[in-house]
N, C-alpha and C positions, 0 to 999 in steps of 0.2 A: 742856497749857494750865495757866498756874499760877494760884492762886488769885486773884491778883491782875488777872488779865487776865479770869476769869469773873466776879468783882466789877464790872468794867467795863463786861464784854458787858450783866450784868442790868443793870445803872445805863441804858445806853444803850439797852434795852431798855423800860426804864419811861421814860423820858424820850419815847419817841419816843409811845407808850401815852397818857401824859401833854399831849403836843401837840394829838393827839385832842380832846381836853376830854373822855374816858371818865369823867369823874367830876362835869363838869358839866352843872347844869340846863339844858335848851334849850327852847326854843320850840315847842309843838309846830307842824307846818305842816299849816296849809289847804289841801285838795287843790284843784286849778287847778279844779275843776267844780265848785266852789262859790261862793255868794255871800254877800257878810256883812249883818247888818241889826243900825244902832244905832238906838237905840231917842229917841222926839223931844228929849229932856232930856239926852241923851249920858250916860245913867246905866251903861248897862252894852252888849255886843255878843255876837251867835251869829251861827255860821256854818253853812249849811244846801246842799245840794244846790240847783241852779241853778234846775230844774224845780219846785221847793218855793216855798211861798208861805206869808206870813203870813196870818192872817184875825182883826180885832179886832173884826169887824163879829159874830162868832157868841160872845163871850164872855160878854155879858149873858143869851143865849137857854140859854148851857150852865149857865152859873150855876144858871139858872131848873129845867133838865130833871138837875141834880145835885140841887139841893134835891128835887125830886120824887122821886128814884130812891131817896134816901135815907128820905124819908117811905113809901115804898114796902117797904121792907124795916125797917122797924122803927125807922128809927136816926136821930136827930135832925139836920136840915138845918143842914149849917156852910158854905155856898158863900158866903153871904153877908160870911163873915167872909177869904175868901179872896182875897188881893191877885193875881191873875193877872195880868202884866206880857207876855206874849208867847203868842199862840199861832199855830200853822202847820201847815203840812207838805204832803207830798203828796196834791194835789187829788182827790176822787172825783166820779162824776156828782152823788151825792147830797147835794153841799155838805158832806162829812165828808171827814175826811181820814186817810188811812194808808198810812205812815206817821205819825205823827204828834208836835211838839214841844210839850210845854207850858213856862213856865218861872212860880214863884210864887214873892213875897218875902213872910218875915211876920217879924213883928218879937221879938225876941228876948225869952221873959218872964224870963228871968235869962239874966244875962251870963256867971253862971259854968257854964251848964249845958254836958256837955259833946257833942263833935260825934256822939261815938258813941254814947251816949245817948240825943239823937235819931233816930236813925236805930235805936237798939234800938226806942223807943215807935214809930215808924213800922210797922215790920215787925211788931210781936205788934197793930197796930190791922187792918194787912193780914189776918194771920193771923185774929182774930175774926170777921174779918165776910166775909171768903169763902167761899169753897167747897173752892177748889183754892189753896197756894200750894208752890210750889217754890223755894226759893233755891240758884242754880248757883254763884253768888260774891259775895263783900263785899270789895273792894278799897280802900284806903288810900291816896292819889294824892298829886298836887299838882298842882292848878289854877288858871292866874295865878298863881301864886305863894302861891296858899291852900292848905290843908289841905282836900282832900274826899274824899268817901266814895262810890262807884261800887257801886250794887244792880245784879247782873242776875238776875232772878226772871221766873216766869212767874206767874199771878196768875186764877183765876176767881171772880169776883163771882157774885152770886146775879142769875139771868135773864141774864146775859152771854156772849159768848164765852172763851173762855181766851186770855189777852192775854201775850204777854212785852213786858216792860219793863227797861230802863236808866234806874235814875233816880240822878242826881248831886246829894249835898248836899254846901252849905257851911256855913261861917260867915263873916259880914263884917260891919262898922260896925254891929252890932247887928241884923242881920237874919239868918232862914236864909236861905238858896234853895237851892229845887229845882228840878232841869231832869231834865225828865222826856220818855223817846222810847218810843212807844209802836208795838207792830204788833201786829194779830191777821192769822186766817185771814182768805182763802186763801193772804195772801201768806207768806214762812218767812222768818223771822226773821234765819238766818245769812248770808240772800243782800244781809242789809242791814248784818248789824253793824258792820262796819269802816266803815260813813259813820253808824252813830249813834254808836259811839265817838269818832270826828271830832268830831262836833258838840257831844258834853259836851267835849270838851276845848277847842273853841274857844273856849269863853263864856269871855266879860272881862268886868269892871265896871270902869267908866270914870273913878270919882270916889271 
């Protein structure tokens, strides 16, 4: 074969590679057993497993027993200053849920600040005031077409269980958000991850 005809073969080779779209962004898909929820304003969208449910009706009461928990261990109550936009997940007898979705927007105090630096101050706030923390990975993504940052850590607060969490930041129109998937025991974590990884990557904002 002369050089000229292995020229070709690679050429037809990445072309064919190329038709793929191997190089481009795609969508990621929502698995068929799930359902989506926009929120009243059509500000933003997440997608959650079918059996899972919102609950906006416990956000004010969590508010309340976050403020306390925090007075409880020394450390001054910021629930109040916390924009909670979404929460759900799968139902327990007990009116709790876990798994479990949070998602919170707060508003940017500088615009230049950056996303990783965020998410640095997140994790050494983690780190202070637990007990247990682990970080298994810090991933670098793209979401919607944003830039975000994917924690998977596992996390023991003081009087708590050891929690693993997936929590997704952004940055957008001058706000952060976080979407945050939480599980503790007895359920395992791994038997869930590929639908909370689903689920940070569903989220959209709408406007």
């Amino acid at each position: 074969m002369n050089i000229q005809i292995k020229k070709l073969s690679l050429l037809i080779l990445v072309i064919a590679f190329l038709s793929l779209g191997v190089f481009a962004q795609s969508e990621p898909s929502i698995p068929t057993n799930f359902t989506t929820y926009t929120d009243e304003v059509n500000l933003f969208s997440i997608s959650y497993p079918a059996n899972w449910e919102p609950k906006f009706s416990i956000i004010e009461s969590l508010k309340q027993e976050t403020d306390n928990y925090m007075k409880s261990i020394d450390e001054k109550g910021f629930s109040e200053k916390s924009n909670v936009v979404f929460l759900g997940g799968a139902p327990l007898d007990s009116g709790y849920y876990n798994p479990n979705i949070g998602i919170l927007a707060e508003p940017l105090g500088d615009d230049n600040v950056k996303l990783e630096d965020d998410v640095e101050l997140l994790v050494r706030e983690y780190k202070r005031i637990s007990e247990e923390y682990r970080e298994f990975s810090r991933t670098k993504t793209i979401i919607d077409g944003r830039q975000a940052i994917i924690l998977d850590f596992e996390v023991r607060l003081p009087n708590m269980k050891l929690g693993h969490i997936l929590l997704m930041v952004m940055h957008a129109d001058k706000f952060l958000w976080a979407t945050m998937c939480t599980i503790i025991p007895p359920l395992n974590f791994y038997d869930f991850k590929n639908d909370l990884y689903a689920i940070l990557k569903s989220f959209k904002i709408l406007k």
